[in-house]
Each structure stands twice: as structure tokens, then as C-alpha cells.
C-alpha positions, 0 to 999 in steps of 0.5 A: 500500500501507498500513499501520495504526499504532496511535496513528494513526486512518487507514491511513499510506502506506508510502512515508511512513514511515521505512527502520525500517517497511521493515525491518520489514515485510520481517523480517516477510514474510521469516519468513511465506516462511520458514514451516517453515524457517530465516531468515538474517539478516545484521547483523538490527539494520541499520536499526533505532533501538536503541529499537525493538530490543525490539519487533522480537524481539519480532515475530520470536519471535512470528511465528517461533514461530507460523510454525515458523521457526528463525532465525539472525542476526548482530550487533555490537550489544550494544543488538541482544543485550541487547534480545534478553535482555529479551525472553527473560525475558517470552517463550516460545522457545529463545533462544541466542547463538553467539559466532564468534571468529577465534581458536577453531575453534568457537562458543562457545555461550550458552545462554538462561540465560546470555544473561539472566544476562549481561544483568542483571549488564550484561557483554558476551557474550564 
């Protein structure tokens, strides 16, 4: 099996690339199995450079979208979190963060507009 990068002229084996390609192309078939339904995923930035956080919502808002799928994911990261409020700036699609607290008995929800204004005031979704 092969992929295509677009800086590289020829098809890359995917056995070369990195554990982030993987991760990758798993979210993506993931989502292409999802189609119609939901998508968990635990700990969604396992794996991933925090440089690369940007491009894989980007994938998942894009596929998710085209596809009909609803995705739920989990994260500690705040570079995971922030990556997700920049692209909701740009991009279509209902963007919300639910925040489980062992001390409440319900999520606490953020909605996309509290997710952006979080983000550019550079606080923590607490």
C-alpha cells in the first residue's frame, strides 16, 4: 500500500512513514465506516505532533461533514482544543466542547462561540 504526499513526486510506502500517517489514515477510514453515524474517539490527539493538530480537524470536519458523521472525542490537550478553535473560525460545522468534571453531575457545555472566544483571549476551557 501507498500513499501520495504532496511535496513528494512518487507514491511513499506506508510502512515508511511515521505512527502520525497511521493515525491518520485510520481517523480517516474510521469516519468513511462511520458514514451516517457517530465516531468515538478516545484521547483523538494520541499520536499526533501538536503541529499537525490543525490539519487533522481539519480532515475530520471535512470528511465528517461530507460523510454525515457526528463525532465525539476526548482530550487533555489544550494544543488538541485550541487547534480545534482555529479551525472553527475558517470552517463550516457545529463545533462544541463538553467539559466532564468529577465534581458536577453534568457537562458543562461550550458552545462554538465560546470555544473561539476562549481561544483568542488564550484561557483554558474550564
Amino acid at each position: 500500500m501507498a500513499i501520495k504526499l504532496r511535496e513528494v513526486v512518487d507514491r511513499v510506502p506506508i510502512g515508511s512513514v511515521g505512527d502520525g500517517m497511521w493515525r491518520m489514515l485510520g481517523l480517516a477510514l474510521s469516519l468513511a465506516n462511520a458514514e451516517g453515524g457517530v465516531l468515538f474517539v478516545d484521547e483523538i490527539d494520541s499520536g499526533f505532533h501538536f503541529s499537525v493538530m490543525e490539519d487533522m480537524w481539519r480532515m475530520i470536519n471535512g470528511q465528517a461533514g461530507s460523510l454525515s458523521d457526528q463525532v465525539f472525542a476526548t482530550t487533555h490537550s489544550r494544543d488538541c482544543y485550541e487547534s480545534l478553535a482555529a479551525i472553527a473560525k475558517s470552517e463550516p460545522g457545529d463545533v462544541t466542547i463538553q467539559r466532564i468534571d468529577r465534581s458536577r453531575t453534568e457537562a458543562v457545555r461550550f458552545s462554538r462561540e465560546a470555544v473561539l472566544a476562549a481561544a483568542e483571549r488564550g484561557i483554558e476551557v474550564r
